[in-house]
RODO-2510 file (C-alpha; in nm, 4 decimals, decimal comma):
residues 97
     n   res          X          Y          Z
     1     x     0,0000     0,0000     0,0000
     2     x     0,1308     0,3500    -0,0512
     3     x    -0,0278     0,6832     0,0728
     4     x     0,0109     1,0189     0,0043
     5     x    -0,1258     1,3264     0,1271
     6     x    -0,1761     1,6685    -0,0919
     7     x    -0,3298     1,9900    -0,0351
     8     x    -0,6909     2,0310    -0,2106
     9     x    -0,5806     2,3653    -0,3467
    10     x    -0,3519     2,1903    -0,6141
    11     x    -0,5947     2,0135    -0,8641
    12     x    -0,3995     1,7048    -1,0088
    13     x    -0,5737     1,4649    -0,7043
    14     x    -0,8893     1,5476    -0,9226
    15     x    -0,8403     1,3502    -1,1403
    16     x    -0,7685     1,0281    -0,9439
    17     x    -1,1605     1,0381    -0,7756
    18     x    -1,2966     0,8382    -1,0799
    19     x    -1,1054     0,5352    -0,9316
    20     x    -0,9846     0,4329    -1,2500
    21     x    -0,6967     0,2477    -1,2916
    22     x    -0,3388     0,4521    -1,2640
    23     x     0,0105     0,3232    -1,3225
    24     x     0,2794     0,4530    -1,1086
    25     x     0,6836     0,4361    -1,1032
    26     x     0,7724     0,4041    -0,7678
    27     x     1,1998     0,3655    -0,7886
    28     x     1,1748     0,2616    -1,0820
    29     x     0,9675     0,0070    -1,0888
    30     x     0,6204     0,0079    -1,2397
    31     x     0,3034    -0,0467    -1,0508
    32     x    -0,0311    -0,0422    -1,1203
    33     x    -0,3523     0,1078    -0,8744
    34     x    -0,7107     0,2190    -0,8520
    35     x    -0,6569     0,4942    -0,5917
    36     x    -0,9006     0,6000    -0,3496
    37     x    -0,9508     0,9771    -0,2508
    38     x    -1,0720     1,0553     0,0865
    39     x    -1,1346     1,4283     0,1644
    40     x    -1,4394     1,3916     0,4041
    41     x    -1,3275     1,1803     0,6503
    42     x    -1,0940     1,4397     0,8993
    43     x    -1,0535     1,1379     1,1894
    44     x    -0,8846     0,9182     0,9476
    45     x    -0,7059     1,1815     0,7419
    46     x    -0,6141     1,3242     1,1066
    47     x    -0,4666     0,9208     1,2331
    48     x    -0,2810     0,8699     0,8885
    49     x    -0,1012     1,2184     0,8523
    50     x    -0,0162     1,1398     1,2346
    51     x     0,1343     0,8303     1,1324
    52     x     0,3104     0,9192     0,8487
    53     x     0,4832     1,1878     1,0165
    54     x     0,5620     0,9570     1,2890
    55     x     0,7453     0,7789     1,0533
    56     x     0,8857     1,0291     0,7649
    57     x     0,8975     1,3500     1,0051
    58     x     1,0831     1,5426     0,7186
    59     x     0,7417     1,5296     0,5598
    60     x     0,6007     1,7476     0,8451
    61     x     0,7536     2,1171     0,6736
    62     x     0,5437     2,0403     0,3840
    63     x     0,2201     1,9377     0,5409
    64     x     0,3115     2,2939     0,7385
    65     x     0,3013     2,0484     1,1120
    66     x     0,5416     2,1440     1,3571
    67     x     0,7117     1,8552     1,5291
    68     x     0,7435     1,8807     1,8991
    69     x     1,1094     1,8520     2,1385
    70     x     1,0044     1,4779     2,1484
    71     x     1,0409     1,4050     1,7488
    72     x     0,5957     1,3597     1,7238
    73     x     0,3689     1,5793     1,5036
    74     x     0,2254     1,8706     1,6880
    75     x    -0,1718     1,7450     1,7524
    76     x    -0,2957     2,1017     1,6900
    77     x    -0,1230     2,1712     1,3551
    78     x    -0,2397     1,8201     1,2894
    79     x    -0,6198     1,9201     1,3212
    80     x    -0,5687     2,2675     1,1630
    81     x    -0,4205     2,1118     0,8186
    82     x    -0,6412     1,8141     0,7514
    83     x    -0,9181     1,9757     0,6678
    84     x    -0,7940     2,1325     0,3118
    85     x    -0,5530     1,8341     0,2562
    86     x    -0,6461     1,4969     0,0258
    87     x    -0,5343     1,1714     0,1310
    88     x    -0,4755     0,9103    -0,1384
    89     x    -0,4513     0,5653    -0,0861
    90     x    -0,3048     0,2902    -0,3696
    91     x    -0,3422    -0,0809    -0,3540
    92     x     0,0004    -0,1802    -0,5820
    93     x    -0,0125    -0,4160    -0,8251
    94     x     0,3410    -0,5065    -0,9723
    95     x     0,3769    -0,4735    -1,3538
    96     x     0,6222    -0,7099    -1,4720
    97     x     0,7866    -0,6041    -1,8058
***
């Protein structure tokens, strides 16, 4: 599974609600997906952007999160950004050449 996590004021994420089928290139290799768009749902949007700063806290300048003295996402930048961000999920599906 990969994730990712935009802002709704760019429009590319668009065009991925019609859950057709997307290839990707993830390092290199190919991969193909029907992604899923969630926009509405702030709890889950709110426990996944948690977790993937957890985990890639680089990632937390460009979702505009502070990170607190102990390494975590700051809770209340958390709730203030998820409601204008997208969070796209993608079920990968190898392609093999």
């Amino acid at each position: 599974m990969a994730h990712c996590f935009t802002s709704q004021f760019f429009d590319w994420w668009r065009n991925l609600k019609i859950r057709a089928e997307v290839h990707l290139i993830i390092k290199g290799e190919k991969w193909k997906s029907t992604p899923i768009v969630e926009i509405d749902d702030h709890e889950l949007l709110r426990l996944q952007l948690d977790a993937f700063l957890r985990a890639v806290p680089r990632g937390a300048a460009h979702a505009d999160v502070s990170l607190g003295n102990n390494g975590h996402p700051d809770q209340d930048d958390i709730y203030r950004v998820v409601p204008d961000m997208a969070y796209l999920r993608f079920a990968l599906k190898h392609i093999l050449d």
